[in-house]
N, C-alpha and C positions, 0 to 999 in steps of 0.2 A: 474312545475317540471316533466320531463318524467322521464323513464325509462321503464325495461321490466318487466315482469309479473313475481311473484314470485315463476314461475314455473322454472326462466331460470336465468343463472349465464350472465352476461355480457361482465366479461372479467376476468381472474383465479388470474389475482395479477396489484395486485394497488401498485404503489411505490408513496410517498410523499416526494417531493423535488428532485429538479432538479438541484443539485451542484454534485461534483465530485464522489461523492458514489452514490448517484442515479442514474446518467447517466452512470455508470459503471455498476451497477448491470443490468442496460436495455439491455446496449450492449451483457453482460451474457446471459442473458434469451433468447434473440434474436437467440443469436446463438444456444442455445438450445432447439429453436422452440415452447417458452412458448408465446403465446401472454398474452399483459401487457398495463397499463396506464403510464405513467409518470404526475404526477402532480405539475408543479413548480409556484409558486405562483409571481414572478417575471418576468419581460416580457424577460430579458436576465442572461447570465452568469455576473460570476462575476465582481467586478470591482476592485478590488485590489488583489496585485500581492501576497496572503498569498501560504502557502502549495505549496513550490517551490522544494524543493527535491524529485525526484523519483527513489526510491532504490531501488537493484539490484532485489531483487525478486517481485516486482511491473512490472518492465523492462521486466522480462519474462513472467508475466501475460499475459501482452501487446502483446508480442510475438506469447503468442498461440491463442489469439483472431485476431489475423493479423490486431493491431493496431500500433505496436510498430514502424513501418516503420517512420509514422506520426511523432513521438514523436521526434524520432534520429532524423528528418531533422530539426524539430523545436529547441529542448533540446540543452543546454549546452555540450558542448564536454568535454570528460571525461579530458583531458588535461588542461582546463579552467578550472577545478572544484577542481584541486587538491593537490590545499593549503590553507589553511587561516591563515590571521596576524592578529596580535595585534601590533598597532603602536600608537605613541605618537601622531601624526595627518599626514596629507595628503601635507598640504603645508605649511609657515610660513617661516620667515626668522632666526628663532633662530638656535645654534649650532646642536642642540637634536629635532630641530622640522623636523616631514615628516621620523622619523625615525623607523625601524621596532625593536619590541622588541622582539620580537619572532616569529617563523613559526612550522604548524607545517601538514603534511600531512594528505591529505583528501581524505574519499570516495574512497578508492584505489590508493591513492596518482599517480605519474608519470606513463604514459606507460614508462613500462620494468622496473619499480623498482619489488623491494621482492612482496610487498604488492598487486601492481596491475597484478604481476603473481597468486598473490593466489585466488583474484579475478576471474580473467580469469578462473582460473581452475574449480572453485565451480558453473560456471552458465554459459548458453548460451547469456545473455547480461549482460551488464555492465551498473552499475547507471546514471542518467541525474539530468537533473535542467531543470525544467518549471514550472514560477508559474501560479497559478490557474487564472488568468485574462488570458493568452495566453493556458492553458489546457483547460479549460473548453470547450470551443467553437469546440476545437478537439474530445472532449466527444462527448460535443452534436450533431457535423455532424456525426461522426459514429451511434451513439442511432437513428438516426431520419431518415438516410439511411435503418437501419436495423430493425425499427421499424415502417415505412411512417405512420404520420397522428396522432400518439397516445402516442408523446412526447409533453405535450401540457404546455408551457411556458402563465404566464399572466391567469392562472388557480390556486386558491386557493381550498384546501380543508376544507372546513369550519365544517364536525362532521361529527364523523363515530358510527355506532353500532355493536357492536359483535352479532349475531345468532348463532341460535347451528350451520348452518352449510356453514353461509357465512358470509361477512360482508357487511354492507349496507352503502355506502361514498357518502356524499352529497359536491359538485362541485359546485364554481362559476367560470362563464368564464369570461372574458374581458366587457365583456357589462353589465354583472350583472344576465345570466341568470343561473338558476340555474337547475344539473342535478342530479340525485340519478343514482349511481352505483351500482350492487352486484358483490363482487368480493371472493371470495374462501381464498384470504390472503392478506395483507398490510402489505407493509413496510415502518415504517419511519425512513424517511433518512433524516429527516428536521433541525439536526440542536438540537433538544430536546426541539424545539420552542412550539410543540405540540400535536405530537404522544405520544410521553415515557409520560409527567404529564397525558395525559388524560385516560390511562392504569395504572396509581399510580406506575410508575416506578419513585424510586429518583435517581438523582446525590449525590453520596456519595464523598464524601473528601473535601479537602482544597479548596475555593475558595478567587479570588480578592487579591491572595500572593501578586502581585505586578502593576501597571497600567502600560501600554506602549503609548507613544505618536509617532506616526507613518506619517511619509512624503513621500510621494512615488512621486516623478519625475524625470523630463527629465533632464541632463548637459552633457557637455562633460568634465572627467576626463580624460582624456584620456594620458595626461601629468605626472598622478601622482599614476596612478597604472601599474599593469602587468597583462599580458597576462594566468597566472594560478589561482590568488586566484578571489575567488569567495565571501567568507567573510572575511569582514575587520573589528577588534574588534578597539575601539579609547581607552584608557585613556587620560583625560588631566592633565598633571602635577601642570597646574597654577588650575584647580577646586576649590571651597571656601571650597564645604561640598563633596567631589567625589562623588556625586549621581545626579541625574536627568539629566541635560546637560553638566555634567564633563563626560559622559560617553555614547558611541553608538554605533551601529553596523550597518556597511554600509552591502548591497548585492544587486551585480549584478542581476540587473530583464532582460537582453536581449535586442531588438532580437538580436543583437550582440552580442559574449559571450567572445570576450578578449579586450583587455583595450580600444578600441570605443564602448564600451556596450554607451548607448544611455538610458537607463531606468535604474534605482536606487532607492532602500526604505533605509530606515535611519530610525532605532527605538531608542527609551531614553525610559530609566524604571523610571518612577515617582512615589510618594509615593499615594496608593488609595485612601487616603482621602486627598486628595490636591487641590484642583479646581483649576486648568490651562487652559488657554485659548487655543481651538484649530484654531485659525486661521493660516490661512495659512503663511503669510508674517512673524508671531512672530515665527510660527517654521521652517522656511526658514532661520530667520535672526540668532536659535538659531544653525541649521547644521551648517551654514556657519561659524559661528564661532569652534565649536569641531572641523571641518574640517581644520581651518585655514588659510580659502577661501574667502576674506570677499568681492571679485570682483566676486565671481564663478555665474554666469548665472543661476538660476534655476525654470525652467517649472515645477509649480506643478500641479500635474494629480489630487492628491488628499490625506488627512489627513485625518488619526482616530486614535481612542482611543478605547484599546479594554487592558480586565485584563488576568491575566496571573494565571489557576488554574487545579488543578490535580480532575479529578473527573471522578468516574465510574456507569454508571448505576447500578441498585441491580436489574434489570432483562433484559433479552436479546428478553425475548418472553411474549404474554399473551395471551395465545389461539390462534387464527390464526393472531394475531398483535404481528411485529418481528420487533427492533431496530436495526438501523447499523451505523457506522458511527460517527461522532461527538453527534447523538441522544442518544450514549451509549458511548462517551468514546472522554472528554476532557483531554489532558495535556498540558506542556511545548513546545514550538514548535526545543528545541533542539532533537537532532538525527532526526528530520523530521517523526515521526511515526505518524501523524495524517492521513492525503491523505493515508498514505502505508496500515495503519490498516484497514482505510475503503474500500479501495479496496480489502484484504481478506477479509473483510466481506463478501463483495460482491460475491465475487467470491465462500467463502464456502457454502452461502444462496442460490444461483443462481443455484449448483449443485444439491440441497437437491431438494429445489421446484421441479424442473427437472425431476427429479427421481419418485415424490411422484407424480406429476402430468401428468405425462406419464406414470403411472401405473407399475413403475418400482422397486417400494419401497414401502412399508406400510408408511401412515401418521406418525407415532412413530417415523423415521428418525429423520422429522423435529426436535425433540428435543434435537436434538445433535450439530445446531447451537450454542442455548448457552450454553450448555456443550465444546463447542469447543474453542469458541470466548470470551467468557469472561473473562477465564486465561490469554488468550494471552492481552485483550482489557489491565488486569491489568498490566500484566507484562511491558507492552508499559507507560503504565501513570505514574507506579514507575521509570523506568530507566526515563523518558523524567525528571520527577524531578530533579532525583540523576542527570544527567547530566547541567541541570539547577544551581544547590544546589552550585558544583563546581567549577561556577566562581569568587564567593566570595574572592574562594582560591586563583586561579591567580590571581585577581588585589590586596589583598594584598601580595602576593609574589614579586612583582613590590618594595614597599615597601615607595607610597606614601603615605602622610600625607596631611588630609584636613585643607587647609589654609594656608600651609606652601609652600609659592611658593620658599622660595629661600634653604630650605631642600630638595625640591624635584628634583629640577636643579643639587644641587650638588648629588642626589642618581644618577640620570640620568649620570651624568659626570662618577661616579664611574661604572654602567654599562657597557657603552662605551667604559672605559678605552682602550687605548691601552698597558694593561700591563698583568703580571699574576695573580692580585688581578679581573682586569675586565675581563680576562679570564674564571678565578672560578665564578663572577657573572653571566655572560654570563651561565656556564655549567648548573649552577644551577637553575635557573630559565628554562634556558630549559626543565629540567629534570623536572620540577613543573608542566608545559606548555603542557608537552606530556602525563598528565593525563587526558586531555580533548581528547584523543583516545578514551575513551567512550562514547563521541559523533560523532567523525569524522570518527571514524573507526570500528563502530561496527558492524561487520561482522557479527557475531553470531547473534545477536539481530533480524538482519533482517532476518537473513537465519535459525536459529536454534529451532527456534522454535515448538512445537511438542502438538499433540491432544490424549486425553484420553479419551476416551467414547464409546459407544453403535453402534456407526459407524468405529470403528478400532477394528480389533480381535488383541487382543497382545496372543502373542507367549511364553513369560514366558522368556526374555529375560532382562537383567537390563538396566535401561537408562544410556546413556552415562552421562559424568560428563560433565556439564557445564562451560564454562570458566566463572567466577567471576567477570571478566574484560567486559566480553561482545565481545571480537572481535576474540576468535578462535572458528571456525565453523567445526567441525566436521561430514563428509558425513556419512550417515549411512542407510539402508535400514529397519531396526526397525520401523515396526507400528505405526501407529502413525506421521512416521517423514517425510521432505519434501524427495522427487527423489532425489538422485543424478543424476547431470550431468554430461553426460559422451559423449563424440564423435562418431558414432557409423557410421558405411557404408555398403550400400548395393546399387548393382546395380549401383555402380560409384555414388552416392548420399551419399553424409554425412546431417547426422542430428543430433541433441542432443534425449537424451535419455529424454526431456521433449517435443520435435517434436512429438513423438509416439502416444500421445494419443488424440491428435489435440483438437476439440475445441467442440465435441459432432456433428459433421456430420458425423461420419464413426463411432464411438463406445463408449458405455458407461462408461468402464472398460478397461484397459490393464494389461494380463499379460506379463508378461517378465519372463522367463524360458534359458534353453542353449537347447544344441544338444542331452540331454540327458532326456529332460523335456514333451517328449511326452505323457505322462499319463497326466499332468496337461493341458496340450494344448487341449486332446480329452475330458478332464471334460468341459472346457472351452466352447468349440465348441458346447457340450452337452447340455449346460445352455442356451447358443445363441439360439440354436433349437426350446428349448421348454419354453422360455419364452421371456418375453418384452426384457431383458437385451443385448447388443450385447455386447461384449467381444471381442476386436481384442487381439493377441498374436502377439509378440515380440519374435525371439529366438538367443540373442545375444552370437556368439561362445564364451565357455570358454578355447578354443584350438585352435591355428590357426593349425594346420595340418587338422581340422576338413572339410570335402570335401560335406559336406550336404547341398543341396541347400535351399536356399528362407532364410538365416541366417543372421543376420549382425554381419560384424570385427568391433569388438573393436578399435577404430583408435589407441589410445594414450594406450592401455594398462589399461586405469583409470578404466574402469568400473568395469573389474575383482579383483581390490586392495577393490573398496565401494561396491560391489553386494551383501554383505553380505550371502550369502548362497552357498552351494558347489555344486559339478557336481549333477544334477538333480535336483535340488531345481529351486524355482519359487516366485517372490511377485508379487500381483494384487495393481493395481494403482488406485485412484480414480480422476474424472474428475478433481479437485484440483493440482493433482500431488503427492497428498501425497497418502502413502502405505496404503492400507484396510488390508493386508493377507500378510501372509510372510510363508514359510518350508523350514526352511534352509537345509533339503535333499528332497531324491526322495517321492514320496507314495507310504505308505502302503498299498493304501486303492486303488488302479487305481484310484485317485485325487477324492476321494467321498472324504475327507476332504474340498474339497478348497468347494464345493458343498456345503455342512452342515454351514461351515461359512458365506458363499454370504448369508445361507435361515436368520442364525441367526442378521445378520444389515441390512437387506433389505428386511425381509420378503416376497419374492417376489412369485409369483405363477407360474403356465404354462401359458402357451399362451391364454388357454380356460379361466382360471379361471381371469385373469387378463383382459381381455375382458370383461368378467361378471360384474367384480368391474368397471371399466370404466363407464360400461351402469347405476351402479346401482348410483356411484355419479355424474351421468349428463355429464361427462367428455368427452366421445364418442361422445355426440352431440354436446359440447361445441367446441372439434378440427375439426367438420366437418363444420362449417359456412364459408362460404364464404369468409365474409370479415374478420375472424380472423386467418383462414388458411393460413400458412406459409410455402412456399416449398423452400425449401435450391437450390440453384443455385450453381453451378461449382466455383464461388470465394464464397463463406463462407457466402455471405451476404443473408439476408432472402428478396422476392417476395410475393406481395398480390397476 
């Protein structure tokens, strides 16, 4: 077993597991010039097509790591994604078979409806569809571009130890050799396979509500769907008991994304304690049938069985060992918040580390991950339920009966009707149908979300009221809460108001001020000067008569209705996107305010004194070696 002398750190952060939150947090780090391990105990990405929704504030994530390109070329087009049915089945020769019972908008429903302008308006991208068999591999070539050599797949971590001031991870590789690491912080993102029990982190709540039996392959439907929904809900009316394979949900897995999609999963909810067999041919033979397909061709890739449960870690952190990801936070896989959560994870972990390890922030930080992330972890595991909980309610609103085949034909007849009794069924069931908007369209959910801790100064402002619904999203520049986007142009360049503060090569912080916010701009500058922190400013006009250069025009008017503060006011951004500081007027103080707050979540020192601290926990020599020194290259990506 090597390693280095216990004089010397090896490398400042170990991540564990190498699925979508690990390889996203690498990417992070990378760009913020942390070097790091990845350790993924499997020799590749995944093999089924789970955690297929990527929503809109994921999409921007992507955006300011200059991933997101990748995504849109690959990703389902927002057009293909947005609608989903509930149909009596696919094919069949009966009157009422292959018919839709209802539809109802997705994800931002149609370009140019209501919903997909208000989309548009709230954010510089718009939601996708890729699931984690075709994501992954896009992860990992960015991690491994931007990390060469120390993304290391077919590497298990087999035990770690805490020290007062590192932590010591012992590594098997591919052959069985084994390496001791010391590393400064670990993250597990494994899954909760290993990291969270061996810390006495529990998963709290409901486990095993329900089993899914899962089919994922090749056909071509291509005959019997369309070109925008992307899920397809089945009841069968002739079902004996409406459960198990009276009931499933189709979804296009790609790479094609309208009705030649070419890849397909198919899930049936069975009871936990039921032994089923999962071979392949018996749940081929039982789609084929829900489908009403009993000639339909199908290449299976591959079946599982996996249970369906709402559970949250009961800690996020335990010393310098941090959970993220599925390691902290199972639900329902309705609204898609699993992949979305752990990549803010990721993303709020990856800022912290950054800061604290470029001597930019006092260690204390750190502990405002799980001050940050756990509300939200919960918030995500209750609504994925409550959205879950729901469908009960539509398929009895249908108003079939188990076993009753020739009651169910004649409900069916009565839906259909061509009269004004089947009319009122029709409306009605619609109006049932459109309660599931709080999975398809919950705006707010993804976007709305907001942090309270030792890393935000609040203002003394009250929180906005939440929609109850989950889908209005409310812009707001209140502490705490995500940037508003807004269009903004300078120099014949337009860019969104989440462009600004890029991805940690040009600055740590953004303020955003107007033409009158020069006091906060020379604090700003002042802070730059004399310590680690760099601070770009932003000074978007609140006047177009305003003739002062180096400014950017408000394109659309939007940013001045959500900027929340008036002429000479200022908020500071954090690399996340979310607001640290807010004055909704000028200074009092020539911006010694904004000053006093940076010292109060960041502790940060001058330039001498943070130097000092550097030398004294090994740091300074740690970013001077050779081969773990990173210098940022003109496209974003990181050079040995």
């Amino acid at each position: 077993m090597s390693g280095k002398t216990a004089d010397n750190i090896d490398v400042p952060v170990v991540i564990v597991g190498g699925g979508g939150c690990g390889l996203c947090l690498s990417i992070f780090l990378s760009d913020y010039g942390i070097a790091h391990y990845v350790f993924e105990k499997h020799p590749g990405t995944a093999i089924l097509p789970r955690a297929h929704y990527i929503n809109q504030r994921s999409m921007e994530i992507f955006r300011q790591h200059n991933i997101s390109e990748a995504f849109k070329a690959a990703g389902c087009p927002i057009r293909n994604m947005s609608q989903t049915d509930w149909r009596t089945s696919l094919g069949g020769e009966g009157p009422y078979d292959g018919r839709v019972i209802c539809s109802v908008p997705a994800f931002g429903g149609s370009i140019g409806s209501p919903d997909y302008e208000i989309y548009r308006e709230h954010g510089p991208e718009i939601s996708s569809n890729l699931p984690l068999v075709r994501a992954e591999p896009i992860f990992r070539k960015f991690a491994e571009e931007r990390n060469p050599g120390r993304v290391r797949f077919s590497h298990e971590v087999l035990d770690f130890v805490e020290e007062k001031d590192h932590v010591l991870v012992t590594v098997e590789g591919p052959n069985g050799e084994k390496e001791l690491i010391r590393t400064l912080y670990l993250v597990g993102a494994d899954g909760g396979k290993f990291v969270g029990p061996k810390i006495g982190a529990q998963m709290e709540g409901p486990r095993n509500i329900v089993d899914f039996l899962s089919i994922y392959f090749r056909a071509d439907l291509s005959q019997y769907c369309d070109d925008r929904t992307l899920i397809t809900h089945f009841i069968n009316p002739e079902g004996e008991k409406m459960d198990r394979f009276d009931c499933g949900v189709l979804v296009k897995m790609g790479p094609t994304w309208d009705r030649r999609c070419e890849e397909w999963i198919l899930h049936f909810g069975v009871p936990v304690d039921e032994d089923l067999r999962l071979e392949a041919d018996e749940l081929a033979s039982q789609g084929r049938k829900l489908l009403k397909l009993p000639d339909l061709k199908m290449d299976v890739i591959k079946v599982s069985r996996w249970a369906l449960e709402r559970t949250l870690v009961s800690k996020y952190q335990d010393g310098r060992v941090f959970l993220a990801g599925d390691a902290a936070h199972k639900r329902p896989p309705t609204t898609g918040l699993g992949l979305n959560t752990a990549i803010e994870d990721s993303l709020n972990l990856a800022w912290k580390l950054s800061f604290v390890l470029s001597g930019k922030a006092h260690a204390s930080l750190l502990d405002a991950y799980g001050f940050e992330r756990r509300p939200v972890g919960k918030r995500n595991c209750d609504w994925g339920l409550f959205t879950f909980s729901n469908y009960p309610v539509l398929q009895a609103s249908v108003g079939f009966l188990p076993g009753q085949r020739k009651y169910n034909q004649e409900r069916l007849a009565s839906i259909f009707e061509a009269s004004p009794s089947g009319e009122t069924a029709r409306h009605h069931l619609s109006r049932i149908f459109e309660t599931q908007d709080v999975e398809f369209s919950a705006h707010n959910i993804e976007l709305g979300f907001s942090y309270d801790s030792e890393a935000v100064v609040q203002d003394g402002s009250a929180k906005p009221r939440q929609d109850p619904g989950g889908r209005v999203y409310v812009p707001t520049t209140r502490p705490g809460h995500r940037l508003p986007h807004a269009w903004v142009e300078r120099d014949h360049q337009v860019v969104s108001t989440h462009d600004l503060i890029g991805n940690g090569g040009d600055y740590d912080l953004l303020l955003i001020t107007d033409e009158l916010g020069e006091q906060w701009s020379n604090a700003a500058r002042t802070v730059s000067s004399k310590s680690a922190i760099r601070i770009g400013i932003a000074g978007i006009k609140a006047h177009r008569h305003c003739r002062k250069p180096g400014l950017y025009q408000d394109c659309d008017d939007n940013w001045t209705k959500v900027r929340g503060f008036t002429d000479g006011g200022a908020i500071l951004v954090r690399p996340d996107n979310f607001i640290m500081w807010r004055s909704i007027g000028p200074s009092r103080l020539n911006g010694e305010e904004l000053v006093e707050d940076m010292r109060k979540v960041l502790k940060f020192s001058d330039t001498q004194e943070t130097r000092s601290n550097m030398r004294d926990t090994g740091l300074g020599e740690l970013n001077s070696w050779d081969h773990f020194h990173a210098k940022r290259t003109t496209n974003g990506d990181l050079d040995e």
